[in-house]
C-alpha positions in Angstrom: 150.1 -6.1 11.0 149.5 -8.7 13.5 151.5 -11.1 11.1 154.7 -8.8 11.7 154.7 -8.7 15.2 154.5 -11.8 16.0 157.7 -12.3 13.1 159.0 -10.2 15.1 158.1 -11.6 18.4 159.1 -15.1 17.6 163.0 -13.7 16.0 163.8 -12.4 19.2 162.4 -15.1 21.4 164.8 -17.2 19.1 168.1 -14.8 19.2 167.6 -14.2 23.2 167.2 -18.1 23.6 170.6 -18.4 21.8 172.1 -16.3 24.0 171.2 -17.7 27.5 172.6 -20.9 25.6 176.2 -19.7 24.9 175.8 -18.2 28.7 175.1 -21.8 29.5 177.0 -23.4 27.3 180.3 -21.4 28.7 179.2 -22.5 32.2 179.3 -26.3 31.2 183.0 -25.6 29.6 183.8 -23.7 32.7 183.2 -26.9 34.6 184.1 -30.3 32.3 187.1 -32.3 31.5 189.1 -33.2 28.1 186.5 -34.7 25.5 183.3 -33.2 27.0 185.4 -30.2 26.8 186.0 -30.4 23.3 182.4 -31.4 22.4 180.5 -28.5 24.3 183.2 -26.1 22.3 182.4 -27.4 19.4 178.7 -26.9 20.3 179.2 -23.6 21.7 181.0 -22.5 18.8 178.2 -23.5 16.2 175.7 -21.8 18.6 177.3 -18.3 18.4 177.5 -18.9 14.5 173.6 -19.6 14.8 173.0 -16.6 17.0 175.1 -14.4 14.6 173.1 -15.6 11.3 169.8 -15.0 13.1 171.2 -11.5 14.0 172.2 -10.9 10.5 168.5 -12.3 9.2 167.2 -9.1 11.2 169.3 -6.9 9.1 167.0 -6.5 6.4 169.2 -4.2 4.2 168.4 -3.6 1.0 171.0 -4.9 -2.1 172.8 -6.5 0.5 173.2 -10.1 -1.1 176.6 -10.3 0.8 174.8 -9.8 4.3 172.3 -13.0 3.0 175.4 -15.2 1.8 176.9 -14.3 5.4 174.1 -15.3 7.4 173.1 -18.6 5.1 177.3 -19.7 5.3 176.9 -18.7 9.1 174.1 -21.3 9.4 176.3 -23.7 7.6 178.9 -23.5 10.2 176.4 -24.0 12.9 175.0 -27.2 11.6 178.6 -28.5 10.7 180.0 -27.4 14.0 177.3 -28.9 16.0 177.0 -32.2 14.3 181.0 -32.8 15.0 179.8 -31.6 18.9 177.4 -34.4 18.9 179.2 -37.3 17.3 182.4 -36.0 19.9 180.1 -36.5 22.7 178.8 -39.9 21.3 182.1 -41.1 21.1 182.3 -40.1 24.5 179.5 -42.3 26.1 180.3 -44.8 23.3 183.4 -44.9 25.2 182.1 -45.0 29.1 179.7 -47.2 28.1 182.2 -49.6 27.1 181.2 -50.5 23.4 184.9 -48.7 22.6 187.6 -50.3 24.0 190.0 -47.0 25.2 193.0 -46.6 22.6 194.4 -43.9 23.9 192.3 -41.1 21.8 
């Protein structure tokens, strides 16, 4: 019993965290330029696919193989979608830091 509460417990400790990040994360978009733009989309984006796969994970329905396919190709999304956020912004400081000469991109 203890063991399912604290599943329980810890699921929506994850999904409310991944919420006060897309709150954040459309705060920092509100507020940025061009490239940072596009790399805090990109992360934003891949956290309301994680947020929507760990929603879907709750839904423990039964026969419902589509609903598991859903949340596991959600998760996909999110990993894909924040590793392009994450090399954007490292082109970004790659770029301010002077190691890329600017070419216009």
């Amino acid at each position: 019993m203890k063991t399912g509460i604290l599943n329980i417990s810890l699921e929506l400790i994850i999904i409310f965290t991944a919420l006060f990040s897309i709150i954040y994360t459309f705060g920092v978009i509100w507020r940025v330029e061009k490239k940072l733009d596009t790399s805090y989309k990109l992360i934003l984006a891949a956290i309301i696919a994680f947020t929507l796969s760990e929603i879907l994970s709750l839904l423990r329905v039964k026969n419902a193989e589509w609903l598991i396919f859903l949340a596991l190709a959600l998760k996909t999304i999110f990993i894909i979608l924040f590793f392009l956020g994450i090399l954007e912004m490292r082109y970004l400081i790659r770029k301010l830091d002077g190691e890329i000469k600017n070419t216009g991109k």
